[in-house]
PARO-901763 format. One line per field, with one value per residue: x, y, z of N, C-alpha, C in turn; residue number from 1. Coordinates in steps of 0.05 Angstrom, whole numbers. Atoms other than C-alpha are relative to their C-alpha. Layout:
<nodes>
n.xx: c(X  ...) $
n.yy: c(Y  ...) $
n.zz: c(Z  ...) $
ca.xx: c(X  ...) $
ca.yy: c(Y  ...) $
ca.zz: c(Z  ...) $
c.xx: c(X  ...) $
c.yy: c(Y  ...) $
c.zz: c(Z  ...) $
nr: c(NUM  ...) $
</nodes>
This chain:
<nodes>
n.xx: c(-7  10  -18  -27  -21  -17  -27  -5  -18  -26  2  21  18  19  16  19  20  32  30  19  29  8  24  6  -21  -6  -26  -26  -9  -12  -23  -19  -8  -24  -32  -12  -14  -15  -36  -4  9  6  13  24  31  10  26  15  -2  4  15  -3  12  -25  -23  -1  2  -31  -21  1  -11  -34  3  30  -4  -2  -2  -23  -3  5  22  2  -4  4  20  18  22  -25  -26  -20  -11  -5  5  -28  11  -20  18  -21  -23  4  3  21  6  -15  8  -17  -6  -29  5  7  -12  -28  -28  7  22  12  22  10  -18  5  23  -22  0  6  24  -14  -12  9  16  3  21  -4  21  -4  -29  0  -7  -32  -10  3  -4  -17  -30  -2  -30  12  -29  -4  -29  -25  -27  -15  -25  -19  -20  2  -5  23  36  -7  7  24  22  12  11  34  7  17  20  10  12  -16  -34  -33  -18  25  -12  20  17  17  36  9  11  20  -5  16  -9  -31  1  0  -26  -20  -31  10  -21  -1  -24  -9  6  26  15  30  10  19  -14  -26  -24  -18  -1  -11  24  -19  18  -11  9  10  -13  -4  -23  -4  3  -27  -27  -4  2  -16  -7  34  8  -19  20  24  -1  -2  27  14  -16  -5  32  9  -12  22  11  14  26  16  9  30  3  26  25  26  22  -8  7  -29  -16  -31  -7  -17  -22  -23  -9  6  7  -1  11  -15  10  10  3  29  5  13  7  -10  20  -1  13  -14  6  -28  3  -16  -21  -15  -15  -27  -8) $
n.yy: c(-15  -18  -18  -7  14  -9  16  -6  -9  10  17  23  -6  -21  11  -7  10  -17  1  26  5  5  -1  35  3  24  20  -2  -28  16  14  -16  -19  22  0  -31  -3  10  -14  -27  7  -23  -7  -15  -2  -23  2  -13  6  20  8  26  25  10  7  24  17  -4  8  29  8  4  11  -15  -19  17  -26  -11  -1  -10  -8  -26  -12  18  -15  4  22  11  3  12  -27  -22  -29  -19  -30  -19  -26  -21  0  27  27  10  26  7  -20  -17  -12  14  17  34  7  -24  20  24  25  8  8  22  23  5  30  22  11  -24  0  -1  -15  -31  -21  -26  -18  -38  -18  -31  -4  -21  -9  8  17  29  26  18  15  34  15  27  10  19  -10  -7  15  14  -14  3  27  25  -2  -21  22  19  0  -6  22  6  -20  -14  -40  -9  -22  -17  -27  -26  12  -19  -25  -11  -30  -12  3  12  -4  17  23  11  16  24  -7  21  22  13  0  7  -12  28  3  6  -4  -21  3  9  11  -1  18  5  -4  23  -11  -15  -24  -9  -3  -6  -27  -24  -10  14  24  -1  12  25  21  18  -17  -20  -33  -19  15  -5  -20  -10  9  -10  -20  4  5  -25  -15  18  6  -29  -18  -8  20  24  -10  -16  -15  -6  -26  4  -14  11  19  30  25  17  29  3  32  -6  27  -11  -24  -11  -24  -15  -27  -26  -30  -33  -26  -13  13  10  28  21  21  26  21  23  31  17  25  27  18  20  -6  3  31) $
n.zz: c(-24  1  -5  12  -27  0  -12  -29  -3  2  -23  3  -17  5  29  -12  21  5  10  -16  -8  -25  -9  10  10  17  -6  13  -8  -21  7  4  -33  -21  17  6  -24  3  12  -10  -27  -14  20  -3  11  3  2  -13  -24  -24  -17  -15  9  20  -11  -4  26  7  -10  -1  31  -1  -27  -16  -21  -29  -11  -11  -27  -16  8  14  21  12  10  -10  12  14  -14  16  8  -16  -3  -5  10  -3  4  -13  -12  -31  2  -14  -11  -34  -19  12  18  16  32  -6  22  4  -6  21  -2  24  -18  -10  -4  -29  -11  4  25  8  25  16  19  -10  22  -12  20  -5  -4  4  2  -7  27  -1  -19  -13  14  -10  12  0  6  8  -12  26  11  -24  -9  22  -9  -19  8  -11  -22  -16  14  -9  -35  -14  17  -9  -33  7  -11  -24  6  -7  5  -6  -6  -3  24  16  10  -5  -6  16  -18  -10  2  -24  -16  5  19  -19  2  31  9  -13  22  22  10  38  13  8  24  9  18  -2  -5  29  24  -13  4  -19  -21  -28  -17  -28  -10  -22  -20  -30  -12  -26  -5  19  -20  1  2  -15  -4  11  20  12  17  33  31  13  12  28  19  13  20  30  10  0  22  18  14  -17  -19  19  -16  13  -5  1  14  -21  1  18  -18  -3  -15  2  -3  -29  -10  17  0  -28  11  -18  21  -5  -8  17  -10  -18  -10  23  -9  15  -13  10  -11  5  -2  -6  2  -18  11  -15  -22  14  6) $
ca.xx: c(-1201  -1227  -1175  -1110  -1045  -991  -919  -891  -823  -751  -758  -815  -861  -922  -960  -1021  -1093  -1154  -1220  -1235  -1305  -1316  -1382  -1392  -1322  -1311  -1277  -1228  -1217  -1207  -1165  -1114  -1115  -1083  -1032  -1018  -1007  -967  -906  -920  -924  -944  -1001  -1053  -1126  -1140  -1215  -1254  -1291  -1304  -1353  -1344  -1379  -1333  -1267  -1284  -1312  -1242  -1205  -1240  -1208  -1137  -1166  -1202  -1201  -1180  -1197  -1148  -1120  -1128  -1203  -1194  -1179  -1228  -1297  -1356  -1401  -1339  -1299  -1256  -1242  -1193  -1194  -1127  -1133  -1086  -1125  -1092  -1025  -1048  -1044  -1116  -1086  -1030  -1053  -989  -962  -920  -936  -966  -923  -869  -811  -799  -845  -881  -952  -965  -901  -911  -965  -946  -988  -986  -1034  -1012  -1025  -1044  -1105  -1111  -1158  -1145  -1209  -1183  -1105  -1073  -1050  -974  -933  -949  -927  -909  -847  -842  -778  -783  -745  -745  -694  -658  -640  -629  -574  -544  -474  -471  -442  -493  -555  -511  -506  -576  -607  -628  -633  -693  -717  -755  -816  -845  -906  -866  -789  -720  -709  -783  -761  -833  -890  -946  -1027  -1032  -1062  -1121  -1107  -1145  -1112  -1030  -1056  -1057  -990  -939  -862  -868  -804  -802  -747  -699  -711  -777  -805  -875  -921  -956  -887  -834  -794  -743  -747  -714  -773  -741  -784  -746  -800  -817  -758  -734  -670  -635  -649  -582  -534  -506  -547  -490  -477  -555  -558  -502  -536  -594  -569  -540  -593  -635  -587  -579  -657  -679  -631  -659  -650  -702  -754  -812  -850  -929  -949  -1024  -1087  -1153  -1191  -1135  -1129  -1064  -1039  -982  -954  -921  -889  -845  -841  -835  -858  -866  -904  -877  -902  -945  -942  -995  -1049  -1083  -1134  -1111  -1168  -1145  -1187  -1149  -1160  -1110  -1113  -1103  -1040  -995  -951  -874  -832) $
ca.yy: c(565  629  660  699  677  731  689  697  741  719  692  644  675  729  696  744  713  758  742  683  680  686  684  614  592  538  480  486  548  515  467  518  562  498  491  567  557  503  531  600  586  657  681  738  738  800  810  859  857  792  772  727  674  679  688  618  590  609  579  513  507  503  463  465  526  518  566  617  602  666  674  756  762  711  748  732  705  677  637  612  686  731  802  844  921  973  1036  1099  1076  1011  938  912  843  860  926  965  1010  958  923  859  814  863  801  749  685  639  620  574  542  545  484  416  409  479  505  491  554  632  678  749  795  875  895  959  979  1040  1091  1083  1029  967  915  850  810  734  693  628  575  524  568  588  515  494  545  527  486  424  424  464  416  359  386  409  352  322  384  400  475  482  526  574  622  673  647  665  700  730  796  819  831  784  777  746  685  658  606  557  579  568  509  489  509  477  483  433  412  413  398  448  418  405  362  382  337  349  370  323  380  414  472  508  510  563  624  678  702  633  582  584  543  485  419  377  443  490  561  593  541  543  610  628  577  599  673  650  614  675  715  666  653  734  757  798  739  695  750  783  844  851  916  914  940  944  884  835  768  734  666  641  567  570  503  541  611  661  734  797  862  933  996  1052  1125  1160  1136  1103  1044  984  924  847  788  721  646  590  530  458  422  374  351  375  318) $
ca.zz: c(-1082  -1071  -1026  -1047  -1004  -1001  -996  -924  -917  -919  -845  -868  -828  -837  -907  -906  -939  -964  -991  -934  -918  -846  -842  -885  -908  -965  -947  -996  -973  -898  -926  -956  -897  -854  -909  -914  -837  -849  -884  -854  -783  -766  -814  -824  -843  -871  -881  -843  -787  -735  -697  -631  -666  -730  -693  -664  -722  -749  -694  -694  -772  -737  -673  -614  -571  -498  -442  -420  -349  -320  -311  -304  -379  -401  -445  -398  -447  -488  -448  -497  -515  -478  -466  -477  -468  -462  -441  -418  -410  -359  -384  -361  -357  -303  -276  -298  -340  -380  -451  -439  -479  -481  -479  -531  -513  -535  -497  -451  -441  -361  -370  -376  -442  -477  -529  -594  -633  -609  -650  -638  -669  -675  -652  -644  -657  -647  -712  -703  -661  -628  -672  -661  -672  -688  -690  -734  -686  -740  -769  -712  -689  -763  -762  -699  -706  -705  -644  -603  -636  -608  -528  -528  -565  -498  -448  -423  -385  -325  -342  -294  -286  -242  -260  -241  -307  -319  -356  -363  -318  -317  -284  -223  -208  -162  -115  -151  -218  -172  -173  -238  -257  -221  -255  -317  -349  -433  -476  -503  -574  -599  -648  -689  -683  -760  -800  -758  -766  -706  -664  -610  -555  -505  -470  -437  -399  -360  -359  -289  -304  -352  -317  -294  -309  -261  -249  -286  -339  -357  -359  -412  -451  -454  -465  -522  -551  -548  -575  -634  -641  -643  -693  -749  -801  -758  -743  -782  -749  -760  -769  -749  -789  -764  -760  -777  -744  -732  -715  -703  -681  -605  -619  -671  -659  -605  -605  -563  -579  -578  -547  -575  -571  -522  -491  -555  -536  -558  -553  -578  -576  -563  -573  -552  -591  -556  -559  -536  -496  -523  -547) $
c.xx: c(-5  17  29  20  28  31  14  35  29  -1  -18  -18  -14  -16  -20  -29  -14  -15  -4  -27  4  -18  -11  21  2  10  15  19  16  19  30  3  20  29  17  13  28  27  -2  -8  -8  -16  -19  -16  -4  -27  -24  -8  -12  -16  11  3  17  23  -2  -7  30  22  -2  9  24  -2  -17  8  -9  -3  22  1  -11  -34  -1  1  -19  -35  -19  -21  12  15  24  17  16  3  22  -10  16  -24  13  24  9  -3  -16  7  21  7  26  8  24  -15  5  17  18  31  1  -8  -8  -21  -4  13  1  -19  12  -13  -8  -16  27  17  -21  -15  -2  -13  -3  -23  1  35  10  12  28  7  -15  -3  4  15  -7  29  -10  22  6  25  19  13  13  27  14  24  -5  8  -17  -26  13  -6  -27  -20  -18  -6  -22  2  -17  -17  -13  -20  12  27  13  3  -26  17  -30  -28  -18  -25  17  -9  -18  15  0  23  40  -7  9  26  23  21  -9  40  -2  33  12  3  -24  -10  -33  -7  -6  31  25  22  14  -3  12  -18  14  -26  21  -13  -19  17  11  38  5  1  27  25  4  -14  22  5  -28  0  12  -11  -19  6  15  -13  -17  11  -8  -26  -16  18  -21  -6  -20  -17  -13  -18  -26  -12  -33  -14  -17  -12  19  1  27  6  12  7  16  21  21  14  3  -2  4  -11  16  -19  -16  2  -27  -9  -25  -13  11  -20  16  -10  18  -13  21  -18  -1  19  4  23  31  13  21) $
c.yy: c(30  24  7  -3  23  -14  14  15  -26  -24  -19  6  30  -11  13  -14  23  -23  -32  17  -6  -16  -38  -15  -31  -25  -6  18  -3  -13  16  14  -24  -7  25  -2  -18  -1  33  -1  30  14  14  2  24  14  5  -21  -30  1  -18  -25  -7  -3  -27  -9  -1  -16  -35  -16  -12  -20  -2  20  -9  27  13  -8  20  6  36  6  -19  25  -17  -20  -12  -12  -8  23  22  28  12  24  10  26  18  -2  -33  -18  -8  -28  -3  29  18  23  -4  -8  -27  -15  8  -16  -18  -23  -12  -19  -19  -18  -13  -25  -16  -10  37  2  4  31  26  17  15  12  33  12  39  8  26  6  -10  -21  -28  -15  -21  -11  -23  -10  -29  -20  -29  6  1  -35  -15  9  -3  -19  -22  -17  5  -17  -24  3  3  -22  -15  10  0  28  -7  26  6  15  25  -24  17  21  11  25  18  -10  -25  -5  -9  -21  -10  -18  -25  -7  -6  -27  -23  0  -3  2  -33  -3  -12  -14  22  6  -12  -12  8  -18  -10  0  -16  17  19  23  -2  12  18  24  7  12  -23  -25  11  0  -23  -16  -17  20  16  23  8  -14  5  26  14  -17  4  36  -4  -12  29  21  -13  3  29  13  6  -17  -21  20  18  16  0  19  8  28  -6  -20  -25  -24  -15  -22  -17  -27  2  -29  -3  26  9  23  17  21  23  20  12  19  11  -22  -11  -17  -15  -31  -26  -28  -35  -20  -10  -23  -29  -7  -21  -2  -3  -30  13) $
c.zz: c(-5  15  -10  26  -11  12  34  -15  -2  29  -9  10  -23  -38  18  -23  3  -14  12  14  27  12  -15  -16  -20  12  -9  8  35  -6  -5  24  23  -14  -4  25  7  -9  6  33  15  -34  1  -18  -4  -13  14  23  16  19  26  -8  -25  10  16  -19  -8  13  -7  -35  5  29  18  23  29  13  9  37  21  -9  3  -26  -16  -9  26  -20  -23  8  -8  -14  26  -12  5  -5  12  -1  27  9  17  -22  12  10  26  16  -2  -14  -19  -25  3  -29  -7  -7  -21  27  -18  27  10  12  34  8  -17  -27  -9  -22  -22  -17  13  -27  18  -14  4  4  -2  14  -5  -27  -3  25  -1  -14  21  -14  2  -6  -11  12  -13  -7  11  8  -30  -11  19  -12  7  30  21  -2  21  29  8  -9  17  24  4  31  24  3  28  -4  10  -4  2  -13  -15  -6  -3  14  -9  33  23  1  29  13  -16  -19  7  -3  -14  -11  18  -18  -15  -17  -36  -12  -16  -41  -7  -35  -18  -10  -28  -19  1  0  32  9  22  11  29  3  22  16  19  -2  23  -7  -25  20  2  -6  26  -4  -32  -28  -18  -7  -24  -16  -3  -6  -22  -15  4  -9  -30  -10  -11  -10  -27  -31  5  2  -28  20  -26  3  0  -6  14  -3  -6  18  -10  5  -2  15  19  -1  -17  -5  29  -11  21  -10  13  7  -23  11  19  13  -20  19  -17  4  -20  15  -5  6  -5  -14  16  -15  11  14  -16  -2  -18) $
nr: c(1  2  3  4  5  6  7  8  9  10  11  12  13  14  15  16  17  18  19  20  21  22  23  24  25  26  27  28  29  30  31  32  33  34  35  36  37  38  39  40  41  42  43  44  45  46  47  48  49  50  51  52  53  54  55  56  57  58  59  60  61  62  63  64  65  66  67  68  69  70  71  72  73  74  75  76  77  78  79  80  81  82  83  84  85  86  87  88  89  90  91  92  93  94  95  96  97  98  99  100  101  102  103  104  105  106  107  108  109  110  111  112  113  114  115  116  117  118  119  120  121  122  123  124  125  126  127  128  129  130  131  132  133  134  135  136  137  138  139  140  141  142  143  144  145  146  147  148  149  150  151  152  153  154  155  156  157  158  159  160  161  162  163  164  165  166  167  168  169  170  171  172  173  174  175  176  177  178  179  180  181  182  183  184  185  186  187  188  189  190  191  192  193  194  195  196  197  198  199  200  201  202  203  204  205  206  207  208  209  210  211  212  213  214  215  216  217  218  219  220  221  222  223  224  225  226  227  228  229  230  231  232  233  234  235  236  237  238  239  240  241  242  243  244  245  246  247  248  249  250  251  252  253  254  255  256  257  258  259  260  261  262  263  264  265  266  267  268  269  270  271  272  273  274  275  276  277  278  279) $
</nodes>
């Protein structure tokens, strides 16, 4: 094996690799990279710069890349590639002056089979600021009481693209594109598919509601699960370099990025894995 694997943080999260080969990568070297992701469910490639053509090569190691819903953010001669940009202040993907992503999440949850796992690529990242945050929710429900594991063991959420309790902005959507996303209903504990192991599968910026509770009953539980889940024993912050490449496992984490100073550009190129359908 040819690449070096920096151990992930206290949370379990952030393991960073160097010296992978982009451009013609080992298959040993593949191999380790799915196992690095595998006990680091949020992990960065650190190894200059990316091509189109390598940042998919790259993806198709962890899967197969699925197109992004909204076709505004989608590359033109990339479709499997979206287009995030922060320039002068404005969010290109919802016409603003907010920080796309600004909320803890976790992608995709609004469709009834979400992508597994989220790549991003720092094309170009500003000097100071705009990290992002990850929460590992592995941890978070393996810490819950036993109590709390027991009531939620067979809730399930009512996902949303605009919901009740969106806290941050988000695009629009075509007609066609409404279409597609009708409210989908997950469970509030999730299974992964590869490690059999537990998560708490919640998004604050698109469940609507808990299914079968009262309004009011749902929502204290779910503000206490995200309380619980986004404490600072559960979260690792990534403090992005130029060119690095991130990605991170939506069917175990959640994230949100932070502001920068001025009016820095900020360019990141994303690919959504395929997944499945929660369970």
């Amino acid at each position: 094996m040819s690449i070096a694997l920096t151990d992930p943080g206290s949370a379990g999260l952030g393991a960073v690799v160097t010296g992978f080969d982009l451009e013609s990568p080992a298959a040993e070297d593949c191999e380790a990279l799915r196992h690095a992701f595998r006990a680091s469910p949020t992990l960065c490639i650190r190894n200059g710069t990316a091509t189109p053509e390598s940042f998919l090569r790259l993806a198709g190691i962890f899967g197969t890349p699925q197109r992004e819903l909204m076709g505004v953010l989608r590359d033109t001669d990339y479709p499997e590639i979206s287009l995030i940009e922060r320039r002068q202040g404005i969010s290109t993907a919802t016409g603003k002056a907010a920080t796309f992503g600004g909320q803890w999440h976790t992608d995709d949850s609004y469709m009834a089979v979400p992508c597994a796992a989220t790549m991003l690529y720092g094309e170009v990242v500003p000097p100071k600021g705009g990290d992002t945050s990850f929460t590992n929710m592995h941890l978070a429900y393996e810490a819950l009481p036993d109590e709390t594991k027991t009531r939620i063991a067979r809730l399930k959420a009512v996902h949303m693209y605009q919901a009740r309790r969106n806290r941050s902005p988000v695009p629009e959507r075509s007609a066609e594109e409404e279409a597609r996303t009708p409210p989908v209903t997950h469970p509030l504990v999730r299974t992964h598919p590869e490690t059999g192991r537990k998560a708490l599968y919640i998004n604050p910026n698109r469940i609507d509601r808990i299914a079968d509770l009262p309004l009011a009953d749902g929502d204290a539980l779910l503000d206490k699960l995200i309380e619980h889940a986004t404490q600072p024993a559960f979260v690792h912050v990534h403090a992005w370099q130029p060119d690095d490449i991130v990605i991170w496992d939506n069917r175990c984490t959640m994230h949100k990025a932070s502001p920068h100073q001025g009016d820095h550009p900020r360019r990141l190129l994303r690919i959504l894995i395929e997944g499945t359908v929660p369970v």
